[in-house]
Rosetta silent file (secondary structure, phi, psi, omega in degrees, C-alpha in Angstrom):
SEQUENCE: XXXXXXXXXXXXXXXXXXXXXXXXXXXXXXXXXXXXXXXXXXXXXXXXXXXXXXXXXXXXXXXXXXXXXXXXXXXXXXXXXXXXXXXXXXXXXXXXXXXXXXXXXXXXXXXXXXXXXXXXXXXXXXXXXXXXXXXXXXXXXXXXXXXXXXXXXXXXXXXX
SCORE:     score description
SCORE:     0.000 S_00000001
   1 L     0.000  -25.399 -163.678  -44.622  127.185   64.616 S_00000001
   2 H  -102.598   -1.897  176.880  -40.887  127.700   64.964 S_00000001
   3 H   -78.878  -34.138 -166.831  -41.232  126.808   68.923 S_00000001
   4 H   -70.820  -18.260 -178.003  -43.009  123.429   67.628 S_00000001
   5 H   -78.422  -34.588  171.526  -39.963  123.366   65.195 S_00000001
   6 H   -66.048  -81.203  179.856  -37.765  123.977   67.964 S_00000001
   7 H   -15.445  -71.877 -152.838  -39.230  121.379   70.271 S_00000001
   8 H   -88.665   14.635  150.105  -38.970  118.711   67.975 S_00000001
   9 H   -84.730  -18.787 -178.701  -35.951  119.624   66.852 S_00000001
  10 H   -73.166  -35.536  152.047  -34.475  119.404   70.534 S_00000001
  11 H   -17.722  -74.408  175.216  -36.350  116.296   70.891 S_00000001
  12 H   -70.463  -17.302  174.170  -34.553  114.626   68.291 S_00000001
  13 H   -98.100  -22.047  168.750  -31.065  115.838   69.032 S_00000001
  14 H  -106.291   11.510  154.592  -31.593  114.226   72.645 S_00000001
  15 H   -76.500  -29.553  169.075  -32.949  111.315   71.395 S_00000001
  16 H   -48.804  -56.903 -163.790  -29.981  111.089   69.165 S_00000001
  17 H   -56.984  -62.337 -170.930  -27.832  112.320   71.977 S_00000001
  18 H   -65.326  -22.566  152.964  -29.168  109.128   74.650 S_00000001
  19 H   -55.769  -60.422 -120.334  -28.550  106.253   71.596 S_00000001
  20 H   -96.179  -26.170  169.536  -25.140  107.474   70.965 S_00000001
  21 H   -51.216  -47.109 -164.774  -24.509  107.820   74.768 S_00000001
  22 L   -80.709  145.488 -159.866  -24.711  104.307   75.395 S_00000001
  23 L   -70.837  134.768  155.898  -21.342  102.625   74.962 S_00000001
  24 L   -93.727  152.546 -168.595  -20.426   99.994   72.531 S_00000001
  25 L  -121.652  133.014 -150.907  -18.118   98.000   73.326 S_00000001
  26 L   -93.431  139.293 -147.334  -15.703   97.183   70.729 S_00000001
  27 L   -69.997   20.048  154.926  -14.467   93.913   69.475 S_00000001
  28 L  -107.152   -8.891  152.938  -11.047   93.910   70.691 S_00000001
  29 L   -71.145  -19.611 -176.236  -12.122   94.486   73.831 S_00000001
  30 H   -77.400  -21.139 -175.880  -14.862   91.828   73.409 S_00000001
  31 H   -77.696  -18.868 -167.524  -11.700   89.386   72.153 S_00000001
  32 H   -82.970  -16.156  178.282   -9.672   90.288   75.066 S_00000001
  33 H   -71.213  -57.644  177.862  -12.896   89.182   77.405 S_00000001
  34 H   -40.240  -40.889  175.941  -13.296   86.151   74.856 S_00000001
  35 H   -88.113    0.711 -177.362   -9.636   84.968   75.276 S_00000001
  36 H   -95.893  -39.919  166.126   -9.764   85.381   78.850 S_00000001
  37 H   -29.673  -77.370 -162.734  -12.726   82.706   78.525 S_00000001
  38 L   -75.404  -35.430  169.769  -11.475   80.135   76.429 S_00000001
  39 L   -20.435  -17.864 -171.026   -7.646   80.609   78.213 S_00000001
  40 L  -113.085   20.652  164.139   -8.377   77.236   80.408 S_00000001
  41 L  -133.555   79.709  161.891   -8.007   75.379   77.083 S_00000001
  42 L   -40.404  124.052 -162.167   -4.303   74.779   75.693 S_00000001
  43 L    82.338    8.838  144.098   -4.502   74.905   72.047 S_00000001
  44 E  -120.991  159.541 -158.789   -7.332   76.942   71.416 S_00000001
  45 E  -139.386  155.175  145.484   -8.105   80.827   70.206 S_00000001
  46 E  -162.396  176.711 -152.580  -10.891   83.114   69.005 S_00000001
  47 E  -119.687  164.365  164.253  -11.227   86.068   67.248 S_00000001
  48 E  -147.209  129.050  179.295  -14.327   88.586   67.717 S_00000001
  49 E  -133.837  118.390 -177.896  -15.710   90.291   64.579 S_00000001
  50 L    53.243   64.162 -172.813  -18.899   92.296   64.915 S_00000001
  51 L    29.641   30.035  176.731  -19.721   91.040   67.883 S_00000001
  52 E   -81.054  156.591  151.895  -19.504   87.328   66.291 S_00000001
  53 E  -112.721  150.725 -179.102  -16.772   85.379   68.401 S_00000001
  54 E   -98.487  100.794 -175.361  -14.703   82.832   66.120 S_00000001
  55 E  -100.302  126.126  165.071  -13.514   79.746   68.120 S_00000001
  56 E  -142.530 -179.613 -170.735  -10.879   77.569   66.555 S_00000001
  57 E   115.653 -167.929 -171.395   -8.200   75.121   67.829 S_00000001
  58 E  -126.598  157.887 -169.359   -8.499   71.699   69.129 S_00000001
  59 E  -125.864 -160.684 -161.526   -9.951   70.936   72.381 S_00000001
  60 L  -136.487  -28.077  148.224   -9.490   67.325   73.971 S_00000001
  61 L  -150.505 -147.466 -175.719  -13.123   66.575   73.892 S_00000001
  62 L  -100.103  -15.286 -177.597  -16.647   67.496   72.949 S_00000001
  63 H   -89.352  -38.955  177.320  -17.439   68.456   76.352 S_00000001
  64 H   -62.977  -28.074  178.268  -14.807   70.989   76.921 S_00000001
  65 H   -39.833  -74.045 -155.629  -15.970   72.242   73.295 S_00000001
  66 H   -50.067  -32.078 -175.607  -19.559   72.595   74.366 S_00000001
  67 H   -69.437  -38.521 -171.659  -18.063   74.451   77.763 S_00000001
  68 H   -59.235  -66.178 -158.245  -16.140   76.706   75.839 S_00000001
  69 H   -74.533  -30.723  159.288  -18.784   78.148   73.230 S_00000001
  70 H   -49.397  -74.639  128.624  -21.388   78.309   76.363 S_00000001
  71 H    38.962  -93.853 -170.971  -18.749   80.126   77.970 S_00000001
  72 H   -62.412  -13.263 -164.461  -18.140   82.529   75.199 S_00000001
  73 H   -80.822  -51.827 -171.869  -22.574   82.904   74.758 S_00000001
  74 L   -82.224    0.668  165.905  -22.329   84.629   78.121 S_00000001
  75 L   -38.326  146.631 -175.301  -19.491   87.049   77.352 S_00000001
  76 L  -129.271  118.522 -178.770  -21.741   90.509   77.259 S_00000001
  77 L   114.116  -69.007 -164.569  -21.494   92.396   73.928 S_00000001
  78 L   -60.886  107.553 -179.499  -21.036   88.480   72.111 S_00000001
  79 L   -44.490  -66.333 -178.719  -23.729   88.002   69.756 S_00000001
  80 L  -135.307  177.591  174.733  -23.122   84.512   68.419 S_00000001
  81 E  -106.286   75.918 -166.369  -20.813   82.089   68.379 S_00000001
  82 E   -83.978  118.099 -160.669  -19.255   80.879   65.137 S_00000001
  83 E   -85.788  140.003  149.002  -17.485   77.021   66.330 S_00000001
  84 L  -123.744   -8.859 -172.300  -14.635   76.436   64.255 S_00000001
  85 L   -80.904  159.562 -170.377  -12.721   74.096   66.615 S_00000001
  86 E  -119.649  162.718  168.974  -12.150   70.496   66.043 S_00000001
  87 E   -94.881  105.948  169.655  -12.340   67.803   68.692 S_00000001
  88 L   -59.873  114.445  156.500   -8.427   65.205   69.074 S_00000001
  89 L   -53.741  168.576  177.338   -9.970   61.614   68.531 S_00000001
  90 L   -93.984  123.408  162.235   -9.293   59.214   70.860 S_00000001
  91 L   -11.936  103.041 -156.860   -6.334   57.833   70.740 S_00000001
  92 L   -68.281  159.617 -154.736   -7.080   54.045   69.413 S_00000001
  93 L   -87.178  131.229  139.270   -6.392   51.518   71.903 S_00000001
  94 L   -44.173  110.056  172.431   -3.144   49.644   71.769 S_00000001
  95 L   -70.801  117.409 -168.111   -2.681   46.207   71.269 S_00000001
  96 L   -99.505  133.385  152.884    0.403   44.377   73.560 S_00000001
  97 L  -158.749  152.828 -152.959    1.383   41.224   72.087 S_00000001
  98 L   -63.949 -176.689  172.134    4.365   39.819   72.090 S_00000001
  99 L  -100.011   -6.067 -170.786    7.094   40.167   69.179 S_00000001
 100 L  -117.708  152.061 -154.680    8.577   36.775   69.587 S_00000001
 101 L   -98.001  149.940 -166.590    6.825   34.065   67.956 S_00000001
 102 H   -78.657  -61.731 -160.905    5.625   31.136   70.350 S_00000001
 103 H   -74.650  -45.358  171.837    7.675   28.581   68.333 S_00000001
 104 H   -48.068  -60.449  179.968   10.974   30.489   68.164 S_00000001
 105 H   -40.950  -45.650  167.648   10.272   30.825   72.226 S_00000001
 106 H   -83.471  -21.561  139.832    9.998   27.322   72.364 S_00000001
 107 H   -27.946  -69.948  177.828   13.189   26.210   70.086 S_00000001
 108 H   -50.436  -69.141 -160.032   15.313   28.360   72.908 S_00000001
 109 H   -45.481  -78.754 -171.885   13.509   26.818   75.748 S_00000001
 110 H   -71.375    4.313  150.181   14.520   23.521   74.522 S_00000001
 111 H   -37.607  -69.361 -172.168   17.859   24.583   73.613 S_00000001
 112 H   -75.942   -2.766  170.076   18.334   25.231   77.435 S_00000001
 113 L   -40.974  -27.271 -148.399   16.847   22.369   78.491 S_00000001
 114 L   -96.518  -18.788 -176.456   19.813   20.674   79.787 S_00000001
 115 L  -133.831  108.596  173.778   20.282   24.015   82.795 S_00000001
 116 L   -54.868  -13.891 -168.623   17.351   24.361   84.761 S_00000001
 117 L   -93.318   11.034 -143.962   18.420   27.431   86.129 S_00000001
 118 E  -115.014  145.877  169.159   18.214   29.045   82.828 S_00000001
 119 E  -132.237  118.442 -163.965   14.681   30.450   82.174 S_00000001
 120 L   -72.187   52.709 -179.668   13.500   31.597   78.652 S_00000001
 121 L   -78.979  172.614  170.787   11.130   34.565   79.125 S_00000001
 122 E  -111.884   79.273 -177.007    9.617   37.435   76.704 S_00000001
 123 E   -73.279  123.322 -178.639   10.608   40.684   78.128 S_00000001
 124 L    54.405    7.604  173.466    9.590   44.428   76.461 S_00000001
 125 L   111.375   27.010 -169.845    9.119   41.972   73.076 S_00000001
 126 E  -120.075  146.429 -178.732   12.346   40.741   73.284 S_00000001
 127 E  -101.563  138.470 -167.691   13.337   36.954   73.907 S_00000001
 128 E  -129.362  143.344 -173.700   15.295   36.934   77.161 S_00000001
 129 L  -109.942  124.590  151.038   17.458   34.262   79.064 S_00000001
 130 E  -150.609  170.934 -152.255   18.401   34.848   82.878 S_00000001
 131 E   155.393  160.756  157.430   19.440   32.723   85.482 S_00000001
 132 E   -74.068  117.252  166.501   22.647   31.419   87.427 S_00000001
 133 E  -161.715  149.657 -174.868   24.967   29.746   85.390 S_00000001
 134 L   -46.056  171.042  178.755   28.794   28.695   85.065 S_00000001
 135 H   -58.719  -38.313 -166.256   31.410   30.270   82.910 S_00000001
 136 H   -85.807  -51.114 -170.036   31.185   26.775   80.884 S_00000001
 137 H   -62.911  -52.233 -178.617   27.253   26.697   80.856 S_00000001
 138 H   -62.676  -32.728  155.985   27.083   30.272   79.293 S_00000001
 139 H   -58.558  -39.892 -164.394   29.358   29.196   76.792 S_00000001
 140 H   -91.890  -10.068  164.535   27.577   26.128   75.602 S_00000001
 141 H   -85.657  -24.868 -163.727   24.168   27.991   75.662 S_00000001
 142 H   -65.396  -27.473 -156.189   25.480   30.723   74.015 S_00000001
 143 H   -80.886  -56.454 -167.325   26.469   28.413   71.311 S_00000001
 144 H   -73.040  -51.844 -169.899   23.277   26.397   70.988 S_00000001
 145 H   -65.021   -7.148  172.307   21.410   29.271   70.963 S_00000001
 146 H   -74.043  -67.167  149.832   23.390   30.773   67.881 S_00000001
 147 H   -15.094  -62.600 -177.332   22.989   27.857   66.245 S_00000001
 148 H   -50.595  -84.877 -164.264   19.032   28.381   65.985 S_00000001
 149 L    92.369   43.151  173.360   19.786   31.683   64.346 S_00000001
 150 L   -76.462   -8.722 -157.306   16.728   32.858   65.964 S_00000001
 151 L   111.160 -134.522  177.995   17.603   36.607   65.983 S_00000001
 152 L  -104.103  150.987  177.079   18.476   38.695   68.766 S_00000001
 153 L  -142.727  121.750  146.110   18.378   37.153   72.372 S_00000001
 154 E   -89.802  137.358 -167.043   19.329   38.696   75.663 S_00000001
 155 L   -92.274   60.781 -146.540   21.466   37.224   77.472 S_00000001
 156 L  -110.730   52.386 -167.471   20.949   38.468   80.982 S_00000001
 157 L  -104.037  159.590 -169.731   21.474   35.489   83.132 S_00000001
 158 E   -96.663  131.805  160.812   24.099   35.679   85.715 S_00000001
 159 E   -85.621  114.862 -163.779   27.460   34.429   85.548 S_00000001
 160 L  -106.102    0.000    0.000   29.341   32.759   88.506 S_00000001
């Protein structure tokens, strides 16, 4: 009886013994594998707690998302994956149109009527004059064009 007591106590201390042998691996080492992962995303982090990993930050789309927490699923030692990260919307599309109103554009233009060289475009939103023109001409446009009291106008025609 006390050998059969003996057996199974020796039994039980190396079954005991061959669990406790195998190594867990412990969640800051599983975070430092996890952040080594995710590392090919600017703006994102995770944490590993009981062998959850926590992904948060922002990623740039849903696909790098999706790469990421696959990614972390094959980490060894990571249970699950708890997503906390958000996705940046897309940027909404910009509309160009110009800032100077069509009629004010045309008011100048026929201001300037009288020197063909002078040509009345809309540059970066802005209403813009350029051309060749005398000393005399750039005064009397300058003048007319004042007159309107359209707002600001560049004046970026050349003088000879």
């Amino acid at each position: 009886m006390k050998k059969t007591f003996a057996m199974a106590a020796l039994a039980l201390a190396v079954s005991f013994g061959s669990v406790s042998c195998k190594k867990k691996v412990s969640d800051a080492d599983l975070t430092t594998k996890a952040t080594t992962v995710v590392a090919a995303y600017p703006g994102t982090s995770v944490e590993v707690k009981e062998g959850t990993a926590h992904l948060s930050g922002v990623f740039a789309s849903d696909a790098d998302k999706t790469a990421a927490i696959e990614a972390l699923k094959k980490v060894e030692g990571v249970k699950d994956v708890m997503d906390m990260a958000t996705v940046t919307p897309p940027a909404p599309a910009v509309e160009t149109t110009s800032a100077v109103d069509p009629a004010i554009q045309q008011k100048v233009a026929d201001a300037v009527k009288d020197f063909p060289s002078v040509k009345v475009e809309t540059v970066n939103g802005e209403l813009t004059l350029t051309g060749n023109v005398s000393p005399e001409q750039a005064r009397k446009i300058k003048q007319s064009v004042d007159a309107l009291k359209v707002g600001k106008v560049n004046f970026n025609y050349t003088v000879k």
